[in-house]
N, C-alpha and C positions, 0 to 999 in steps of 0.2 A: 425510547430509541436513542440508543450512545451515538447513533450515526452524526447523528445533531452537534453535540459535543466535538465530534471528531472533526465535525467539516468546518464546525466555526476555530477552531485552533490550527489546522492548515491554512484558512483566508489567513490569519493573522499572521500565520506563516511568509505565504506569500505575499500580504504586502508588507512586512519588513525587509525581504530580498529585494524588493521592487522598490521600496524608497531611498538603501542603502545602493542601489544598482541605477540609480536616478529613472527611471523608470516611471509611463503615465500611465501604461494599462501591460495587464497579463495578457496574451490571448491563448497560450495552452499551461495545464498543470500535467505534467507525467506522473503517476504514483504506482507503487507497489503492492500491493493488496497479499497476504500471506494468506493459504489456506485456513492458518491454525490465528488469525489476527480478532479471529469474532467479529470480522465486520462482515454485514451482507453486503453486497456490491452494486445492489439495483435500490437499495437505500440507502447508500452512499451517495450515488449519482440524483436519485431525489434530493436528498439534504443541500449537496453542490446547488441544484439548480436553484434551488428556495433561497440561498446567502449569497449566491454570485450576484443576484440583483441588483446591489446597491455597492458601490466602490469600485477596484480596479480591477476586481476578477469578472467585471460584468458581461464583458464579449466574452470570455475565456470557455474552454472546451475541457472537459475531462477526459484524460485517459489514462485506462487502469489495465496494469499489467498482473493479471494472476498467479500468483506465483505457488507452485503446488509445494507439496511438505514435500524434503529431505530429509531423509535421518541417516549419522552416520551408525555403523554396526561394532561395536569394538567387538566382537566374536569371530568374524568375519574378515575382518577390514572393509567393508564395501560401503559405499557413499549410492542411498538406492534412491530414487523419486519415487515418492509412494500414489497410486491415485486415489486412495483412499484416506481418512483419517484413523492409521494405527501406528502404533511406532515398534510394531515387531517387525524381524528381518525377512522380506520375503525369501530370502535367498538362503538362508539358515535357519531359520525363525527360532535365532538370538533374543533376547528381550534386554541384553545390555546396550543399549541404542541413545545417540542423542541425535536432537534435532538440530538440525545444521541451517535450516532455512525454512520458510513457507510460517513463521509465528509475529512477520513483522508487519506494519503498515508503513512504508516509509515514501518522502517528497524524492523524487528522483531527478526530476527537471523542471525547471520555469521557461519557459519563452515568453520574452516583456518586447513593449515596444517603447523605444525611447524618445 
């Protein structure tokens, strides 16, 4: 399970903003979740809770914002949110398409307390 991997490198994450921020605890992490990121989100939030235990993220709370696939259409021009995982155009159904968003996992916000 990568999820493991993924949450112990976010802690480490946040507490280098949190010691560079003078900072004594985390109490919220904001992140981004990409449909196309290959993280599951409900073993995500397990992994969080198992590593939060011990250091500054230990009050802290996760929240994860979904973020569905975009692709843009170069046949088309159109910027479409797909709710699916394909990256044909629904709207032409172009197959010259790139993916604009929805492949990242990214930290979006820390709230510390100083």
């Amino acid at each position: 399970m990568h999820e493991y991997s993924i949450v112990s490198a976010l802690i480490e994450q946040c507490e280098s903003h949190a010691r560079a921020n003078g900072a004594r605890e985390i109490t919220r992490v904001a992140i981004k979740v990409g449909q196309l990121s290959g993280v599951e989100p409900a073993l995500l939030q397990t992994a969080f809770d198992t590593f939060k235990l011990e250091g500054i993220c230990r009050n802290s709370e996760l929240q994860m914002q979904i973020q569905p696939l975009v692709i843009h259409c170069h046949t088309c021009q159109q910027d479409v949110e797909m709710p699916h995982r394909q990256v044909i155009c629904p709207q032409c159904h172009g197959r010259d398409t790139t993916v604009i968003d929805g492949e990242d996992l990214l930290l979006m916000q820390l709230e510390m307390a100083t």
